[in-house]
TORKOL-4160 file (C-alpha; in steps of 0.2 Angstrom, whole numbers, padded with zeros to 4 digits, m for minus):
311
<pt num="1" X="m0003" Y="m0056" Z="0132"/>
<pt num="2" X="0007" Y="m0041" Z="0125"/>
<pt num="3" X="0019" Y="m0055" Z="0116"/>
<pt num="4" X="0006" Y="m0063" Z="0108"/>
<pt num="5" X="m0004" Y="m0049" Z="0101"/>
<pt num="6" X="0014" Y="m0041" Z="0094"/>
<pt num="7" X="0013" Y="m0059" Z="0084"/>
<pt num="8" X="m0004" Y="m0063" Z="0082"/>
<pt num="9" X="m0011" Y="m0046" Z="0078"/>
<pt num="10" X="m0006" Y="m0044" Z="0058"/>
<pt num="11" X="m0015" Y="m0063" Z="0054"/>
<pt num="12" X="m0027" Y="m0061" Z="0063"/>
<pt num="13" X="m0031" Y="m0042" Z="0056"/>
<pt num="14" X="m0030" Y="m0046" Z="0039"/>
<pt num="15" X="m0038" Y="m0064" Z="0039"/>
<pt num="16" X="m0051" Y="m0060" Z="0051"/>
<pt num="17" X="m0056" Y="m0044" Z="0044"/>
<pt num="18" X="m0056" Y="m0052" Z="0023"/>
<pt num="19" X="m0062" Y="m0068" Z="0029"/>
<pt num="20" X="m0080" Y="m0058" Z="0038"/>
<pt num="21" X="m0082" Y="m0049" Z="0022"/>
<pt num="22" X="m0081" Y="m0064" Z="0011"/>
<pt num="23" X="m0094" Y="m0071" Z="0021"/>
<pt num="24" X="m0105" Y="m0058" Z="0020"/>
<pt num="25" X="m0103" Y="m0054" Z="0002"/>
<pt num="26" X="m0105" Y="m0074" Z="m0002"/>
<pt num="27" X="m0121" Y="m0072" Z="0007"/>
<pt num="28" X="m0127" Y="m0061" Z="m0006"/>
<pt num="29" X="m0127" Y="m0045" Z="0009"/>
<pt num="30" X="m0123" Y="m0029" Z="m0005"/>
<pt num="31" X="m0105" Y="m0023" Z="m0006"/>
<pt num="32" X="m0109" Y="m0007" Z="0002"/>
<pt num="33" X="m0110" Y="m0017" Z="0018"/>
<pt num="34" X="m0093" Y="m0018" Z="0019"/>
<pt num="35" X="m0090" Y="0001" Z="0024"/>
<pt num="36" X="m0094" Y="m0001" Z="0040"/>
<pt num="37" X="m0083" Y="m0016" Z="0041"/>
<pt num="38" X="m0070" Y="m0004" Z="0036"/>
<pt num="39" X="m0073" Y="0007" Z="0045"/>
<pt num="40" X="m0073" Y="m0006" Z="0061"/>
<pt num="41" X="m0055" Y="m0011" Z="0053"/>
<pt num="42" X="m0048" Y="0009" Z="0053"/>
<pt num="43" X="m0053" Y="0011" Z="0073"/>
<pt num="44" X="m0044" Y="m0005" Z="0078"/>
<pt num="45" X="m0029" Y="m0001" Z="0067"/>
<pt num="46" X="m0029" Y="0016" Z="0076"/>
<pt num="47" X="m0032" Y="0008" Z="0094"/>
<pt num="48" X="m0019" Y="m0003" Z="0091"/>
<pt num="49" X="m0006" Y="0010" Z="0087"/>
<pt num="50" X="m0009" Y="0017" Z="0100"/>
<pt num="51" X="m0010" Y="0004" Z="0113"/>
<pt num="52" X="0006" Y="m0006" Z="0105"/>
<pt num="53" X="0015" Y="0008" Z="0097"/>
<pt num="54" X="0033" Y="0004" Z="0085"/>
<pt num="55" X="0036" Y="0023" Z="0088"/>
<pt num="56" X="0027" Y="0031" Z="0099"/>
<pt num="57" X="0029" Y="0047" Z="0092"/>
<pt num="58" X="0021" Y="0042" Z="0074"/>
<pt num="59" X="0006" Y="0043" Z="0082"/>
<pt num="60" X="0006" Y="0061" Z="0088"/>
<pt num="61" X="m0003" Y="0074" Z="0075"/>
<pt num="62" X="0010" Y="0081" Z="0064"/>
<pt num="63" X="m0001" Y="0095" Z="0056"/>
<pt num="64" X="m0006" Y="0081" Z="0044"/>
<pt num="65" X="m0021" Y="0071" Z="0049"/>
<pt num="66" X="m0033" Y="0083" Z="0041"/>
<pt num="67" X="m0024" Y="0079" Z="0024"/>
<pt num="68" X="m0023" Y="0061" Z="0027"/>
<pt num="69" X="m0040" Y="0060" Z="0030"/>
<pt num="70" X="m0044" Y="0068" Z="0014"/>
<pt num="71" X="m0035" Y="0057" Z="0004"/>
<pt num="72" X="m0041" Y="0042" Z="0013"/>
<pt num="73" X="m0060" Y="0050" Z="0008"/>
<pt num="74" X="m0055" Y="0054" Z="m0010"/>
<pt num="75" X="m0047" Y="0037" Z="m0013"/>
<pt num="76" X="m0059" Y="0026" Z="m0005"/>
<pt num="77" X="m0076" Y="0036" Z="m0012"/>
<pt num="78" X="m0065" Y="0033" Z="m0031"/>
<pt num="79" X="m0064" Y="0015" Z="m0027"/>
<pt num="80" X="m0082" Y="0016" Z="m0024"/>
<pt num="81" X="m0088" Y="0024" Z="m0037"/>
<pt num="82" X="m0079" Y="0013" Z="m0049"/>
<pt num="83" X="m0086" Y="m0004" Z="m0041"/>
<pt num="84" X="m0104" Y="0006" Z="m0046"/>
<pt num="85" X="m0095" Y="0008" Z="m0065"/>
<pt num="86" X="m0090" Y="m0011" Z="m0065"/>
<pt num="87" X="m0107" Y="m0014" Z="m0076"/>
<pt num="88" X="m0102" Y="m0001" Z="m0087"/>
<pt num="89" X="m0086" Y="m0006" Z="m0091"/>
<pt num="90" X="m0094" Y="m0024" Z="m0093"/>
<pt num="91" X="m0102" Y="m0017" Z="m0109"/>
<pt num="92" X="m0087" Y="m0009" Z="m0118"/>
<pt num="93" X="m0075" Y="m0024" Z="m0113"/>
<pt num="94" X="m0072" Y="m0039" Z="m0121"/>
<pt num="95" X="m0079" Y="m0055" Z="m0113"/>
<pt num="96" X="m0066" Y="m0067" Z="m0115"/>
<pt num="97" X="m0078" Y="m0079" Z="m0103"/>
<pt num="98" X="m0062" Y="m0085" Z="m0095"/>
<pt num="99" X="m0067" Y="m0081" Z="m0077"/>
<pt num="100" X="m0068" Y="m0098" Z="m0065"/>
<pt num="101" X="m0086" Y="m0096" Z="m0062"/>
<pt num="102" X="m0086" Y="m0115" Z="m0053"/>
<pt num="103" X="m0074" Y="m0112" Z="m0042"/>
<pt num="104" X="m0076" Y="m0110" Z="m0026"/>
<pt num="105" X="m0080" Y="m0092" Z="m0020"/>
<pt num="106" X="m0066" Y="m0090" Z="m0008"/>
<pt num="107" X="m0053" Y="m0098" Z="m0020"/>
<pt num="108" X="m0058" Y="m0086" Z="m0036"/>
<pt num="109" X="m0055" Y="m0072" Z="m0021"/>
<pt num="110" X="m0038" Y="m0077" Z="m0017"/>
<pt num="111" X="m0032" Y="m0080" Z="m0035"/>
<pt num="112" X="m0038" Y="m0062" Z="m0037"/>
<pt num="113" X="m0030" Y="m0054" Z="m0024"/>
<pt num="114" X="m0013" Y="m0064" Z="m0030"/>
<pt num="115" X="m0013" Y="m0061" Z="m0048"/>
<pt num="116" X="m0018" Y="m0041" Z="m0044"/>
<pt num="117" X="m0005" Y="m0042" Z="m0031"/>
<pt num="118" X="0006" Y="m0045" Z="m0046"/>
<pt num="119" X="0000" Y="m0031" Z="m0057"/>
<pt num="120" X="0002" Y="m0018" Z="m0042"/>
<pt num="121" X="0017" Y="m0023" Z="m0038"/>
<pt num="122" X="0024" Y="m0023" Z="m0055"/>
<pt num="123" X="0018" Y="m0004" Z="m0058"/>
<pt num="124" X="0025" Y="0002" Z="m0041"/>
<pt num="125" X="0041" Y="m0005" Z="m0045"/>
<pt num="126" X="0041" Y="0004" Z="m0062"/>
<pt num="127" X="0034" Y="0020" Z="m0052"/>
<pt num="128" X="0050" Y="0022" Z="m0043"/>
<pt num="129" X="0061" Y="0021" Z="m0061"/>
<pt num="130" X="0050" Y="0031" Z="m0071"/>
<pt num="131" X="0051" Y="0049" Z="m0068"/>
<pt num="132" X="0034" Y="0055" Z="m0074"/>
<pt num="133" X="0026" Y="0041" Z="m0062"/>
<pt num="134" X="0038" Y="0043" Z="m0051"/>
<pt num="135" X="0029" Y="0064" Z="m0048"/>
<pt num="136" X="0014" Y="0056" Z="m0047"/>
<pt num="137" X="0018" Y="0042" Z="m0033"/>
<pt num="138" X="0029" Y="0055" Z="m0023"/>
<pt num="139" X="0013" Y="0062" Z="m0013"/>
<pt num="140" X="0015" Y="0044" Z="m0005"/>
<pt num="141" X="0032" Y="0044" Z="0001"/>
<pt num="142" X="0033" Y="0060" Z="0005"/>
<pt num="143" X="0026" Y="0058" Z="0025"/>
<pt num="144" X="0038" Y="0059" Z="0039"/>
<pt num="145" X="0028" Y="0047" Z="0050"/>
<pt num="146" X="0021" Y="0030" Z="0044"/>
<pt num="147" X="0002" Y="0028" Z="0051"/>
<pt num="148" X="m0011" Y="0016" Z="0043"/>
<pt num="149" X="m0018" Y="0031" Z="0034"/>
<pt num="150" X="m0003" Y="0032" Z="0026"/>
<pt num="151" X="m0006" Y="0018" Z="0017"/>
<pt num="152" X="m0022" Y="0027" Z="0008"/>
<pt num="153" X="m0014" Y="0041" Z="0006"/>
<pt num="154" X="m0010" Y="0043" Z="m0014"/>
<pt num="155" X="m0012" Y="0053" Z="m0026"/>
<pt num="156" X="m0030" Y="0049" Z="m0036"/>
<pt num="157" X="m0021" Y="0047" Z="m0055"/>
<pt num="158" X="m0007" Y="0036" Z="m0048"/>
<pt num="159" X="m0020" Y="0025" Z="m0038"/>
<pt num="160" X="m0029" Y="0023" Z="m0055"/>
<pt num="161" X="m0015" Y="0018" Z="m0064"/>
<pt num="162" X="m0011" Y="0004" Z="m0051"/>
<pt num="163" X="m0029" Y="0000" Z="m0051"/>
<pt num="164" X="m0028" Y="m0003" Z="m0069"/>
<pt num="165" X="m0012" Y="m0013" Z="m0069"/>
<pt num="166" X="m0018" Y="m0024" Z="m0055"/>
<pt num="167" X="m0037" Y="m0026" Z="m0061"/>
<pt num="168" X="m0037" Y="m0023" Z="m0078"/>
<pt num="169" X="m0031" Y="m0039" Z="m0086"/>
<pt num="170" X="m0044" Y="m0049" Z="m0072"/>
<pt num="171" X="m0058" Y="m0040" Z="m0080"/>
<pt num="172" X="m0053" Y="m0041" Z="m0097"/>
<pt num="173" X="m0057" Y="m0061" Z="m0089"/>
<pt num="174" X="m0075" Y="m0060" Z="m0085"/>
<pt num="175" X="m0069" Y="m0052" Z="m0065"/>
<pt num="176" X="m0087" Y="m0053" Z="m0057"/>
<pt num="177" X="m0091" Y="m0038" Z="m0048"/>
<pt num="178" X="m0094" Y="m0045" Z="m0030"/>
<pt num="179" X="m0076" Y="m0052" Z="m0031"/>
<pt num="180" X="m0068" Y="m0035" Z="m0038"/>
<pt num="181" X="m0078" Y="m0027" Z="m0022"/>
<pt num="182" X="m0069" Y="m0040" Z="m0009"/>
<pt num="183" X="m0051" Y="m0038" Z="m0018"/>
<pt num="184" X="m0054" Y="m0016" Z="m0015"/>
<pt num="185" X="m0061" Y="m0022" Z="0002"/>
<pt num="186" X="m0043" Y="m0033" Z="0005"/>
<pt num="187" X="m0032" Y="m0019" Z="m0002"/>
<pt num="188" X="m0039" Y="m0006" Z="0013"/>
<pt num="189" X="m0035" Y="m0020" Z="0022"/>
<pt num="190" X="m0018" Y="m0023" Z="0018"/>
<pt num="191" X="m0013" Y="m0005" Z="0015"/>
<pt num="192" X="m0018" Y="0000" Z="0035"/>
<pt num="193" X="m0007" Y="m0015" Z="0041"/>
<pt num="194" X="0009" Y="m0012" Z="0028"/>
<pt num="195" X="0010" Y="0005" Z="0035"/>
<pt num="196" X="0003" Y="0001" Z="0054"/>
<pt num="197" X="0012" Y="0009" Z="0068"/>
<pt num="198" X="0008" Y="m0007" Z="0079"/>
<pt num="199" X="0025" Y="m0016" Z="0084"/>
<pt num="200" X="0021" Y="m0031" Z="0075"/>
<pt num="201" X="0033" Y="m0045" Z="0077"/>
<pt num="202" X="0029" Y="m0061" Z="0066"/>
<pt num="203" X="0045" Y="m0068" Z="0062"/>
<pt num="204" X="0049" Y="m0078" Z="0048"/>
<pt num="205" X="0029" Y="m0073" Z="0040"/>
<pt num="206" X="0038" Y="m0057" Z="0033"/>
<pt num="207" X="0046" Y="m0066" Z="0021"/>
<pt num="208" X="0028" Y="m0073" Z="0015"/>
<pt num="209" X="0016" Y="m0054" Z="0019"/>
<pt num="210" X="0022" Y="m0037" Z="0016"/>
<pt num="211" X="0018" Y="m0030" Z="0033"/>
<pt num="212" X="0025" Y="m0015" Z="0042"/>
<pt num="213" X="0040" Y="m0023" Z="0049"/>
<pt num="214" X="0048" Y="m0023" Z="0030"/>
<pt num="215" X="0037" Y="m0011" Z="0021"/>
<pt num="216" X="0044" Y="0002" Z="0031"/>
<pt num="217" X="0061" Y="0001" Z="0024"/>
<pt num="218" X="0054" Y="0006" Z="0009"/>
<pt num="219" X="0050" Y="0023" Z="0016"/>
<pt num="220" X="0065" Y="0028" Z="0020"/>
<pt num="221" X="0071" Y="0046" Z="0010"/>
<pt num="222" X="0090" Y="0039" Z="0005"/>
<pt num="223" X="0089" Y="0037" Z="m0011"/>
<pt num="224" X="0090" Y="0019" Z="m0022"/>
<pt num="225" X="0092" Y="0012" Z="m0004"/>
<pt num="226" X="0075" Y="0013" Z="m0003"/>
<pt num="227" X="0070" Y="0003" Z="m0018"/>
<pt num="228" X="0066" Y="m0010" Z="m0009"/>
<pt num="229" X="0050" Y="m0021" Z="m0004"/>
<pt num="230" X="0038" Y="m0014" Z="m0017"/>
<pt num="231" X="0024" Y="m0029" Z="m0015"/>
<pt num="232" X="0009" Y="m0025" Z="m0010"/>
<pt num="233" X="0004" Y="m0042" Z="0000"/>
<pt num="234" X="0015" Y="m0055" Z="m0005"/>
<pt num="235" X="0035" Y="m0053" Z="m0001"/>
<pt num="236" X="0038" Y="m0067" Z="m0014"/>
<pt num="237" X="0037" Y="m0053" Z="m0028"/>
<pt num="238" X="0050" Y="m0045" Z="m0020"/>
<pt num="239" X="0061" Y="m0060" Z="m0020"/>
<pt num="240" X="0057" Y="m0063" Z="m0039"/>
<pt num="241" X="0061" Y="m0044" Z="m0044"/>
<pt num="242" X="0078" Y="m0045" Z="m0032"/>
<pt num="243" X="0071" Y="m0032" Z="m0019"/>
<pt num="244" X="0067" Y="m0039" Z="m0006"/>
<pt num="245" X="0073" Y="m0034" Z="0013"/>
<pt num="246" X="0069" Y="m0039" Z="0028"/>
<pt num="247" X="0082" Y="m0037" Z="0040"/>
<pt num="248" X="0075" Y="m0029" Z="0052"/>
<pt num="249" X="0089" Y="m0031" Z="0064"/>
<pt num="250" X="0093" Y="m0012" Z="0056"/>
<pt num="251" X="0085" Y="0003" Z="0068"/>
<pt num="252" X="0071" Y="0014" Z="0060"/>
<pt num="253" X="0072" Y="0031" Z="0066"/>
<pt num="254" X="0060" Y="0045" Z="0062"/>
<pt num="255" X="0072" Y="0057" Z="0054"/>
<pt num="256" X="0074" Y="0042" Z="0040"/>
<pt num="257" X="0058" Y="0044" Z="0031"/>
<pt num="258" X="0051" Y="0056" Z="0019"/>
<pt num="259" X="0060" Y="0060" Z="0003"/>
<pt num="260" X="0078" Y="0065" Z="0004"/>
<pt num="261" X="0080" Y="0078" Z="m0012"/>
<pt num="262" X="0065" Y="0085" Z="m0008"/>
<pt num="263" X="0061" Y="0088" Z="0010"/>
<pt num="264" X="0051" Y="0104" Z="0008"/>
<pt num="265" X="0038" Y="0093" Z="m0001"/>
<pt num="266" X="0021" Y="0101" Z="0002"/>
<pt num="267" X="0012" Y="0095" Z="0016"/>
<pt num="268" X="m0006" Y="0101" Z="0011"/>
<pt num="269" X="m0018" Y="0090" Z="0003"/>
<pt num="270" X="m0022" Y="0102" Z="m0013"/>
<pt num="271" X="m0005" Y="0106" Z="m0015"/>
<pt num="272" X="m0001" Y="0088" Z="m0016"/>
<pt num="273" X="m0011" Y="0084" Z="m0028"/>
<pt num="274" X="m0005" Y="0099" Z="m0039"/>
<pt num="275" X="0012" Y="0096" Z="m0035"/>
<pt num="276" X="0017" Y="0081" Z="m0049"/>
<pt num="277" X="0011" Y="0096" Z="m0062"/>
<pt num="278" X="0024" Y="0107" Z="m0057"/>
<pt num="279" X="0042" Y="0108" Z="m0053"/>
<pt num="280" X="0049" Y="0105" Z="m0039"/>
<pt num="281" X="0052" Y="0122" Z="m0028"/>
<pt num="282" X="0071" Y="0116" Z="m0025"/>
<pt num="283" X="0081" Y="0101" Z="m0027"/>
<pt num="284" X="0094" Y="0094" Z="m0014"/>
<pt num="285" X="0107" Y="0080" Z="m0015"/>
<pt num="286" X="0104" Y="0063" Z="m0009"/>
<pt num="287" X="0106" Y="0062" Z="0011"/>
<pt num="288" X="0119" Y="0049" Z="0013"/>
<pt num="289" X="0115" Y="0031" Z="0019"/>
<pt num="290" X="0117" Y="0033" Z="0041"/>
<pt num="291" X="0126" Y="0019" Z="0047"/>
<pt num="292" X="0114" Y="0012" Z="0058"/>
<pt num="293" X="0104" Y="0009" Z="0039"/>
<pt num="294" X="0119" Y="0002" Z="0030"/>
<pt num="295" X="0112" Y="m0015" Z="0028"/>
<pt num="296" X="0098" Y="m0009" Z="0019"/>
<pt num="297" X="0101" Y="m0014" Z="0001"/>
<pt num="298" X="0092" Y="m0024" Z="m0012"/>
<pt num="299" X="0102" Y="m0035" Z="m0026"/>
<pt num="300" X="0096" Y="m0022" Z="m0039"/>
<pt num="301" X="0096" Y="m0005" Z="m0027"/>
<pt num="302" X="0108" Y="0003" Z="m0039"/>
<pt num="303" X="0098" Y="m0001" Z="m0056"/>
<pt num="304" X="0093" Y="0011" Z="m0066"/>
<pt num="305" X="0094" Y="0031" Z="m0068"/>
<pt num="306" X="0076" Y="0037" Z="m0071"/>
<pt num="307" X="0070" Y="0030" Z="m0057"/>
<pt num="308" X="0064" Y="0038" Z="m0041"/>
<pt num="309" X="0071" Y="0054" Z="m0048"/>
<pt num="310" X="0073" Y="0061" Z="m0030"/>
<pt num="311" X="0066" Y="0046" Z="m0019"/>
C-alpha cells in the first residue's frame, strides 16, 4: 500500500484534483467554488507529508509557518481578486477573437495550462539571470525546508510578473474567464505538489511533470548549480532550455537548501517583502558544491553572470 501511494500519489493529486474542478466549472458551478476544493487539496498535501514524509524533519515548524501562511493568503486572495478584474481588463485589451471557442472545454484547459507553462517558465528562468528580478524571486528560495506552502510562497510583484508572462499573451487571445479561473486553480495545484514533502517515487514521469522529486534540486543554495529545473509543470521545457536534472540518485540534505550568499535572509513576512527594496545586510561567497551533490549540473549551469546574483 505504502509502494503504491509513493507512485500513485502525484497523478492522481494533480489529475484528480484539476479534473473535479473542470467538471464543476464546466457545469456552470461559479469559480469561487473552487476554494474549498483547494482548500480540500491543502489538507491532503499536508496529511500526506506527514504520513509519507521525504524528510521528516521538513515537516516540523521552523518559526516560519505563520509567514508561509501569510503569503499563501496574500497570493491566493491577489489571484482572486484578478479573476474578478478579468472583465475589466476584457474592455481595455484588444480582442483579437482568436480563442478556440468550439473546442472542447477540457482541451482549451490543457492548451492553457501548456502554453502558460511556457510563459512561467520562460520568466523564472530569466528571474534567476536577472539581478533586479532575481531580488524580487529571492523571497522564494530563501526557506530552509521545502513544504507545499513553499510553493505559494512568493513575493506579490514577482507572482504578477509571472502572471503576466504566463497569461498575458492568452488573453490578448480572447482567454475566457472560467478557463483563466481553472489554469490559477491548476497552478495551486501544481505548486503544493513541486514543493511537497511526500516521498513521491514516479520513475520515469519526472521526465514528463515537474514534481518534487526534481523541483527540489532547484532549491538548493550552491550557486549556478541550482539553476536547474525551472518549469513549472512540464519537464520538457527544461530539456528545450538545457536545464533539466533529474538524477535523483544524488542525496538531498536539509543544510542544502536556502540561499548560499545570503543565509541571514530575513525570515519575517513583512521584511520579506521589503527586502528586494534594499540591500542585502551582508554578502557571503558561494558555498562550494558537497560531494554527495556533485552530479547536480545542467548543460547551461555556468551561463551567464547577472543571474541569480547570490542564488
Amino acid at each position: 500500500m505504502i509502494r503504491f501511494l509513493r507512485t500513485a500519489y502525484a497523478p492522481l493529486f494533480l489529475f484528480g484534483f484539476i479534473a473535479t474542478a473542470c467538471w464543476l466549472v464546466a457545469r456552470q458551478v461559479p469559480l469561487w467554488a473552487l476554494i474549498p476544493l483547494l482548500v480540500l487539496a491543502i489538507i491532503v498535501s499536508f496529511g500526506m507529508e506527514r504520513w509519507l514524509p521525504f524528510k521528516a524533519e521538513w515537516n516540523r515548524n521552523q518559526g516560519d509557518s505563520l509567514r508561509d501562511c501569510l503569503h499563501a493568503l496574500c497570493n491566493e486572495g491577489l489571484n482572486c481578486l484578478s479573476l474578478m478584474a478579468l472583465p475589466w481588463f476584457a474592455r481595455w485589451l484588444p480582442d483579437l477573437g482568436l480563442w478556440p471557442e468550439q473546442w472542447p472545454f477540457v482541451v482549451q484547459v490543457i492548451v492553457t495550462i501548456i502554453f502558460a507553462d511556457l510563459g512561467i517558465t520562460l520568466m523564472h528562468w530569466a528571474s534567476h539571470r536577472n539581478r533586479w528580478l532575481w531580488r524580487l524571486h529571492a523571497v522564494h528560495h530563501s526557506p530552509q525546508r521545502l513544504y507545499g506552502f513553499n510553493g505559494l510562497m512568493k513575493h506579490p510583484l514577482h507572482q504578477l510578473l509571472e502572471a503576466l508572462a504566463g497569461i498575458g499573451p492568452l488573453l490578448l487571445l480572447g482567454l475566457p474567464e472560467n478557463v483563466a479561473g481553472l489554469l490559477a486553480f491548476a497552478i495551486a495545484i501544481q505548486l503544493l505538489l513541486q514543493h511537497s514533502n511526500v516521498d513521491i517515487r514516479v520513475g520515469y514521469l519526472d521526465r514528463l511533470f515537474a514534481w518534487a522529486p526534481v523541483h527540489r534540486y532547484h532549491h538548493i543554495k550552491y550557486g549556478r548549480a541550482g539553476d536547474v529545473n525551472f518549469a513549472l509543470f512540464f519537464s520538457f521545457w527544461d530539456l528545450l532550455l538545457g536545464t533539466a536534472f533529474t538524477r535523483s540518485g544524488c542525496e538531498l540534505r536539509s543544510s542544502d537548501l536556502g540561499i548560499g550568499s545570503q543565509p541571514d535572509y530575513p525570515k519575517a513576512y513583512l521584511q520579506q517583502l521589503a527586502q528586494p527594496f534594499k540591500r542585502p545586510a551582508s554578502k557571503h561567497p558561494e558555498p562550494r558544491l558537497p560531494c554527495h551533490l556533485g552530479g547536480v549540473q545542467a548543460a547551461d549551469a555556468g551561463a551567464g553572470d547577472a543571474g541569480s546574483g547570490g542564488h
